[in-house]
C-alpha positions as CSV (number, residue, x, y, z in Angstrom):
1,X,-10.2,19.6,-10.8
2,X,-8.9,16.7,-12.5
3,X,-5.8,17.1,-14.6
4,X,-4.1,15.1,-16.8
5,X,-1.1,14.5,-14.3
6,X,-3.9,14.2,-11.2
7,X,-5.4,11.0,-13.6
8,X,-1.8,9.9,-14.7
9,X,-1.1,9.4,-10.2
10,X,-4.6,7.6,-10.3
11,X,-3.9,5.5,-12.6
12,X,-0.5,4.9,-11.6
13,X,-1.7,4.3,-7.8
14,X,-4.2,1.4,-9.7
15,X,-1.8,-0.8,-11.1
16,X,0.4,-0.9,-8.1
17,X,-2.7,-1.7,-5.7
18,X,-3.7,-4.5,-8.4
19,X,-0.2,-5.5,-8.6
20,X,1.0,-5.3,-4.6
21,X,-2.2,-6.5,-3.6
22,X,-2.6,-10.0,-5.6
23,X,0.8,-10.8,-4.1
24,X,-1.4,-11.8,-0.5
25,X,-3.8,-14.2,-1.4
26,X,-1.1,-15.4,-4.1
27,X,0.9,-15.7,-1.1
28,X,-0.2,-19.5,0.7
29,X,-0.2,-20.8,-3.0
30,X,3.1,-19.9,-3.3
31,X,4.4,-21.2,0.0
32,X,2.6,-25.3,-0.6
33,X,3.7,-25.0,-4.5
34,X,7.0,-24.1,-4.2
35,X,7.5,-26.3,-1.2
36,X,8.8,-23.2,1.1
37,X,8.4,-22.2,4.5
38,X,7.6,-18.5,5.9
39,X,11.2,-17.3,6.9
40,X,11.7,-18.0,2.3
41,X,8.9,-17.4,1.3
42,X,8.4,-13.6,3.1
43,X,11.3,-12.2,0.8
44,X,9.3,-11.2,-1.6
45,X,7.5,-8.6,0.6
46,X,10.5,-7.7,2.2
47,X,12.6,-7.2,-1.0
48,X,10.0,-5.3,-2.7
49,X,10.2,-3.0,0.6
50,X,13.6,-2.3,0.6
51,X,14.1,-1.6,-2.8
52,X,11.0,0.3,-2.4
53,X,12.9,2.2,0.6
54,X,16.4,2.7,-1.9
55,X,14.7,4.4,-4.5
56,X,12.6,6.8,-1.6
57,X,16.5,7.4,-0.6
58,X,18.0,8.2,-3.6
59,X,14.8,10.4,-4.8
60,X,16.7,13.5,-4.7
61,X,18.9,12.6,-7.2
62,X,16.4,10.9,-9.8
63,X,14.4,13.4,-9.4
64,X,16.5,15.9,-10.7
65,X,16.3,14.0,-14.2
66,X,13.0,12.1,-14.3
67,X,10.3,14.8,-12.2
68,X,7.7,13.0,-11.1
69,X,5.7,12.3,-14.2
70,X,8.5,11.1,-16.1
71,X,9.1,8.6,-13.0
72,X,5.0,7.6,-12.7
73,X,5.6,6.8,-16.6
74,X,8.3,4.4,-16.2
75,X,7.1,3.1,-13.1
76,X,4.0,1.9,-15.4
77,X,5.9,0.0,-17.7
78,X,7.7,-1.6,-14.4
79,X,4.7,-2.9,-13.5
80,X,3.9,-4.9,-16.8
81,X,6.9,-6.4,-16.1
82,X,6.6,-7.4,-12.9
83,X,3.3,-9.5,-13.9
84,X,5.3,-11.0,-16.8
85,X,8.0,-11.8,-14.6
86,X,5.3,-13.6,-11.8
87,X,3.4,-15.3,-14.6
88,X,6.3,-16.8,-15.5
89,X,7.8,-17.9,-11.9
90,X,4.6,-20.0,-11.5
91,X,4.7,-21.7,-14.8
92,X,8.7,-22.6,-14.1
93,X,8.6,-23.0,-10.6
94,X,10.9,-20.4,-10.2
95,X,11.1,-18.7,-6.9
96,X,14.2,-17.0,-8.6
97,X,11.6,-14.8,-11.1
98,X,9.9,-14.5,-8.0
99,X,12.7,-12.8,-6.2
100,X,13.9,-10.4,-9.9
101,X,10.2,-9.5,-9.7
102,X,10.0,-8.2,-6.0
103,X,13.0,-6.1,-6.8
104,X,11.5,-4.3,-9.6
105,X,8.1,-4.2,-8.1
106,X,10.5,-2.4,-4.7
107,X,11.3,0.0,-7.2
108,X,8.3,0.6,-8.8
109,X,6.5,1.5,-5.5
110,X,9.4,3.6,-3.8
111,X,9.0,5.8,-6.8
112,X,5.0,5.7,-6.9
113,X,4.6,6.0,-2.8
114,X,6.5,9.5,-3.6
115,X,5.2,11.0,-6.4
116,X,1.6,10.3,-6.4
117,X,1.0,11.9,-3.1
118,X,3.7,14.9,-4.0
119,X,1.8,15.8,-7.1
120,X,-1.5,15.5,-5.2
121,X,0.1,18.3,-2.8
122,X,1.3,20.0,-5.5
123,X,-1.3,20.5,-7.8
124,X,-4.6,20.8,-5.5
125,X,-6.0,23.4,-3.5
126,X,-6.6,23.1,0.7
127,X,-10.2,23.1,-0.1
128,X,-10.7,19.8,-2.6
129,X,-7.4,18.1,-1.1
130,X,-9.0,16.0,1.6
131,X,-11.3,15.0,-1.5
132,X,-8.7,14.4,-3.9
133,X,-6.5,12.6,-1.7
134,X,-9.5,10.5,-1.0
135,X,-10.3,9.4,-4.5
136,X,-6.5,8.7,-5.2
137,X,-6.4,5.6,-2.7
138,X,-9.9,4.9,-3.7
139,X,-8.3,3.8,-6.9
140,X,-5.7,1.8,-4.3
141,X,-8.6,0.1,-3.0
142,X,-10.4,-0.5,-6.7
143,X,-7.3,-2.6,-8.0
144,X,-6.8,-4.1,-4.5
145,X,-10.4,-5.4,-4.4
146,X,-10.2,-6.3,-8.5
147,X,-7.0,-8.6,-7.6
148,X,-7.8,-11.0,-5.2
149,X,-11.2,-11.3,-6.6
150,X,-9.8,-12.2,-9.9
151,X,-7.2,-14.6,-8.4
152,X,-9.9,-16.5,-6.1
153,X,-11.5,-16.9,-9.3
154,X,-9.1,-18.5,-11.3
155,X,-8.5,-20.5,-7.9
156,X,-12.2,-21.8,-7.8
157,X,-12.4,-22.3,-11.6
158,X,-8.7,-24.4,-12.0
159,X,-8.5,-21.6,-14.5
160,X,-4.7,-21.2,-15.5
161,X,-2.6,-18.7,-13.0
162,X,0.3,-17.6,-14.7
163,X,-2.6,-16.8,-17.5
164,X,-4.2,-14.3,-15.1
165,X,-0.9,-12.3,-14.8
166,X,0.4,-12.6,-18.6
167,X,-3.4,-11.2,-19.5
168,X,-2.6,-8.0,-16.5
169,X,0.6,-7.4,-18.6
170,X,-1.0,-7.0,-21.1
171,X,-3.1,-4.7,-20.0
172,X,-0.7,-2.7,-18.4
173,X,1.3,-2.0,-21.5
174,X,-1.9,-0.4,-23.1
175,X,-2.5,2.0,-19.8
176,X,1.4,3.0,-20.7
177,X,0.6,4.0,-24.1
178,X,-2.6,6.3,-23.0
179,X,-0.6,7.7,-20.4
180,X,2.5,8.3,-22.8
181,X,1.8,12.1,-23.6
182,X,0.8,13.5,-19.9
183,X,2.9,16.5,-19.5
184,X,5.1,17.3,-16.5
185,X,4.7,19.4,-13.4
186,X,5.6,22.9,-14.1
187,X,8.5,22.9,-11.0
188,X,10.0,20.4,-8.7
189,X,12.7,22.4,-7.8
190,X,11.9,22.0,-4.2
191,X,12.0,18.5,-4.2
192,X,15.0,18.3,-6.4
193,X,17.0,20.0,-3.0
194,X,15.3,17.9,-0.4
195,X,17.6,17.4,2.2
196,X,18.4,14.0,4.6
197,X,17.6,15.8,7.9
198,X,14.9,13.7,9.3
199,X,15.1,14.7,12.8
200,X,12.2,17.3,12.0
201,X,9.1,17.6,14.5
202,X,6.7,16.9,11.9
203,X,8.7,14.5,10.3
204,X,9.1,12.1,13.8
205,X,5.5,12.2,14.7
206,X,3.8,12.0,11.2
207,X,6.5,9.6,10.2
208,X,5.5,7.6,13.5
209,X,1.7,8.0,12.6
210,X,1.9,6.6,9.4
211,X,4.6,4.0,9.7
212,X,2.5,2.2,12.3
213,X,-0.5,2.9,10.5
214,X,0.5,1.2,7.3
215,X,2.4,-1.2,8.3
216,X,-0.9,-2.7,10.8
217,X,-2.6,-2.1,7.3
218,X,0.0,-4.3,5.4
219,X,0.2,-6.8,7.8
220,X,-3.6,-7.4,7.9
221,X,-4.1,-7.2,4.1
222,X,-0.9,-9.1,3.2
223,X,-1.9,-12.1,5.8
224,X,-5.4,-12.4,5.5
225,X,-5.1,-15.4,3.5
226,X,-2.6,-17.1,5.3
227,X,-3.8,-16.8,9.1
228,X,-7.3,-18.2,7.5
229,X,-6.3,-20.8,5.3
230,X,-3.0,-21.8,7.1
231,X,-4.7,-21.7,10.2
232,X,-7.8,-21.6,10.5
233,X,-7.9,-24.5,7.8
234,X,-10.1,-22.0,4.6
235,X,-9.7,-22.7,0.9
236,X,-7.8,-20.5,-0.8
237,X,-10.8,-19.2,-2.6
238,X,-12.5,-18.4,0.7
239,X,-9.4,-17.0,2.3
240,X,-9.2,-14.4,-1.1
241,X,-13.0,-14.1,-0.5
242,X,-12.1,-12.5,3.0
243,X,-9.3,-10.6,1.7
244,X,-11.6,-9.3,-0.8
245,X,-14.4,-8.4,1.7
246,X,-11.1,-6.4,3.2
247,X,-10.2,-4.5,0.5
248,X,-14.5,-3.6,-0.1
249,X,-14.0,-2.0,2.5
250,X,-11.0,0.0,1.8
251,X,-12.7,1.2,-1.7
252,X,-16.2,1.5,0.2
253,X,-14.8,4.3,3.0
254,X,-12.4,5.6,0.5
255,X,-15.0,6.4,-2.3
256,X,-17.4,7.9,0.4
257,X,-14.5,10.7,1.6
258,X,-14.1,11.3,-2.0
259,X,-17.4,12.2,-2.5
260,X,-18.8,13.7,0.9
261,X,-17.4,16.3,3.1
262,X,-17.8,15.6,6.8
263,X,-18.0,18.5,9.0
264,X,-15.5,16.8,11.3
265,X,-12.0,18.0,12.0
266,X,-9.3,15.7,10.7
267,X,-8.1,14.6,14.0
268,X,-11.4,13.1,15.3
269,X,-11.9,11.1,11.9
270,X,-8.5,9.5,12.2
271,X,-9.3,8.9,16.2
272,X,-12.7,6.9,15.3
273,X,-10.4,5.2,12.7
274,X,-8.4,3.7,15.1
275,X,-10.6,3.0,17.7
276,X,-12.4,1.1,15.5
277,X,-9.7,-0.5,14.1
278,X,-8.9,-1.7,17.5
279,X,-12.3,-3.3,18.4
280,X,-12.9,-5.0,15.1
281,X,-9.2,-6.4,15.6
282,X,-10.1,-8.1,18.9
283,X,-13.2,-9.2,17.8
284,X,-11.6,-10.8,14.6
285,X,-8.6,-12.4,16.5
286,X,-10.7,-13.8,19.5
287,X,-14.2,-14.3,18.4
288,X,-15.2,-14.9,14.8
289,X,-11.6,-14.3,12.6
290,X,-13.6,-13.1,8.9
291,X,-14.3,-9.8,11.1
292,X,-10.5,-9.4,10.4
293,X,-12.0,-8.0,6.8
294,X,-13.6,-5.6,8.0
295,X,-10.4,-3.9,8.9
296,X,-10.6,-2.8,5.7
297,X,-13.3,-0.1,6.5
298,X,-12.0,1.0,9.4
299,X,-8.3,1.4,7.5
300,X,-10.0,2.8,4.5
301,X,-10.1,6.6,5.6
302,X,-6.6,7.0,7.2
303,X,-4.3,7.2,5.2
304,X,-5.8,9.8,3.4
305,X,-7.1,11.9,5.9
306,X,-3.7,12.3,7.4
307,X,-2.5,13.5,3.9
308,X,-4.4,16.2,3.7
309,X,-4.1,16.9,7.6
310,X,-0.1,17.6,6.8
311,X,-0.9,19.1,4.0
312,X,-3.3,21.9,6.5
313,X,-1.0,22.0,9.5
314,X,2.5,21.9,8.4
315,X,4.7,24.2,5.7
316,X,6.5,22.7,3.5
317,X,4.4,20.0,2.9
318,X,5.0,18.6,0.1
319,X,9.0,18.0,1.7
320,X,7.5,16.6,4.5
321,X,5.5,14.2,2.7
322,X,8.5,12.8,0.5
323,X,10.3,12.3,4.0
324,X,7.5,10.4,5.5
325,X,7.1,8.1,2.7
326,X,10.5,7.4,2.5
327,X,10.3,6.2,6.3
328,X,7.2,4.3,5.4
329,X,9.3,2.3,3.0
330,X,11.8,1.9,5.9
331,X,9.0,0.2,8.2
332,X,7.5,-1.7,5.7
333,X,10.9,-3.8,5.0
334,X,11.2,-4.1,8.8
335,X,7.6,-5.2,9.2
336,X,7.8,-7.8,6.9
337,X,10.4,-10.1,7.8
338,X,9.7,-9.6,11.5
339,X,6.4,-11.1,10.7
340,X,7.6,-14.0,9.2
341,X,10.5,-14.7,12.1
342,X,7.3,-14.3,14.3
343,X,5.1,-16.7,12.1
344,X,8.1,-19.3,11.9
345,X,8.7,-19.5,15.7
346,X,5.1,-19.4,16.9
347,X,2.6,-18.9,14.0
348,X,0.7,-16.3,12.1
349,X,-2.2,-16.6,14.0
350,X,0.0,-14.9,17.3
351,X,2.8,-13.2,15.1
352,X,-0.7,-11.2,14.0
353,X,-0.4,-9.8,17.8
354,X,2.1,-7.7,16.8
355,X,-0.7,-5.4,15.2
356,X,-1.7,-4.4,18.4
357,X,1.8,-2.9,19.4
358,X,1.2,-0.9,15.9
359,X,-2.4,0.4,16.7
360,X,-1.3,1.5,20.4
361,X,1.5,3.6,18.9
362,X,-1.1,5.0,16.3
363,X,-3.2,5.8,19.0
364,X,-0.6,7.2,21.2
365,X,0.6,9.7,18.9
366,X,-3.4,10.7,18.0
367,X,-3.8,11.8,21.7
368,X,-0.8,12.9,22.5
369,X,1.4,14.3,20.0
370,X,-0.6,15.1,16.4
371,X,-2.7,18.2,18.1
372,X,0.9,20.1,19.0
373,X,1.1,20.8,15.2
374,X,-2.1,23.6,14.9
């Protein structure tokens, strides 16, 4: 059930949640030390997006040389430097570094957001896929959780920061070594001739689903920290407290999906994920705002579930999967600097508004347009 390419896209899915994921309660720190506003400050999510979305682009021609273990591989060793390169930034005051790490982080996770989900479809059967896919963004959610835990730590302690991320280099560069020998895929031809032609059906309302999904997911678990300690006046340890609770969550639902099989169709588990995504959002906006966290169980079974409900319902899949993630990566560098322009004229307290547009479009497509594809 597990291979050795199926623990290679675990592991590779790990260090990018550990290493996307520190990056939002990192985030305030970043904005008082360096002495920048939002509308700065937000380019290093957006960068790391739209290099994220280049390298989704061009996959059809790297692919062709690299294959998807080859690129998980590389995109290892990206990561190490990324943390070296962030380490570093805070120690010089650089917000350059900062910028030279988003871009390589951008094309570490355009590569990763591909190929960990295309060798998922590739390599597992119907019958464990909403299982497997479950336990690959359960180790998301791990490294997610591990991050900001670790970093309100060092916060609370005085401990050292740029320590934190020299030490996950480290690290990092070890996980490369173990993961040096996995073998490849035994053919990617058909993702080697992946057209552009995006106008699909399935690609439109999939693409749709998930964009809005993730990005309410990003924009909740990137500005966490801020809304509660910019305003709502938290510590940063307590605002990556929260986040943490968040990302709990995430691993909590995720790990339970991997584990148990629900004798519920696909469709209604992603409609009680929304719903519920919904109320908690109101509750955590206009009642008690560390609710927001628990957005994190409510997200946690998703993203997932719609993987291996593509995977079911559509041919092709694994086509139609690299398509979609490339128009995630599109979103995602939209979502971002819309966000901040939002945050700069009003505040992140009401640019956070804007996740209700995304959950209405998520919920939209759910009950209108999903149950077409049968």
């Amino acid at each position: 059930m597990f291979s050795s390419t199926i623990i290679l896209a675990y592991l590779a899915l790990f260090l990018l949640g550990a290493v996307d994921n520190i990056r939002g309660p990192l985030y305030p720190y970043i904005l008082e030390n360096f002495g920048i506003l939002e509308s700065k400050g937000q380019w290093i999510f957006t960068l790391s997006s739209l290099f994220g979305l280049l390298t989704s682009l061009s996959a059809p021609k790297w692919l062709k040389f690299l294959a998807p273990v080859n690129t998980l591989k590389i995109s290892i060793l990206i990561h190490s430097l990324v943390l070296l390169l962030i380490g570093l930034a805070i120690e010089m005051q650089s917000f350059i570094l900062l910028i030279v790490s988003s871009v390589f982080l951008g094309l570490a996770m355009g590569a990763q957001g591909l190929c960990v989900n295309t060798i998922i479809a590739q390599e597992v059967s119907a019958k464990n896929s909403r299982k497997i896919f479950s336990g690959l963004h359960s180790m998301y959610g791990i490294a997610s959780l591990l991050s900001p835990l670790l970093l309100g730590y060092f916060f609370k302690e005085k401990f050292s920061i740029p320590s934190l991320f020299y030490g996950m280099s480290l690290l990092t560069i070890f996980i490369f070594f173990y993961l040096l020998k996995t073998p490849s895929l035994k053919s990617v031809k058909k993702l080697e001739g992946m057209d552009f032609k995006f106008l699909q059906k399935e690609v439109l309302v999939f693409g749709t689903l998930l964009c809005s999904y993730v990005s309410f997911e990003i924009l909740v678990s990137s500005r966490l920290s801020l809304i509660l300690s910019n305003y709502y006046g938290y510590t940063y340890s307590l605002a990556s407290f929260f986040l943490s609770l968040f990302f709990v969550g995430l691993l909590a639902g995720r790990l339970f999906f991997s584990f148990v099989h629900l004798n519920i169709k696909n469709i209604t588990l992603l409609k009680i994920s929304a719903w519920l995504n919904l109320f908690v959002f109101i509750v955590g906006l206009y009642i008690y705002p560390p609710v927001l966290a628990l957005t994190g169980l409510t997200c946690s079974f998703f993203f997932p579930t719609t993987m291996d409900l593509i995977k079911n319902r559509v041919k092709n899949n694994d086509i139609i999967i690299t398509k979609i993630m490339i128009l995630v990566s599109l979103s995602l560098s939209c979502m971002h600097p819309v966000f901040s322009i939002l945050s700069d004229t009003w505040n992140s307290y009401h640019a956070a508004h804007l996740g209700f547009g995304l959950l209405f479009i998520v919920l939209y497509f759910l009950h209108f347009k999903v149950d077409e594809f049968k």
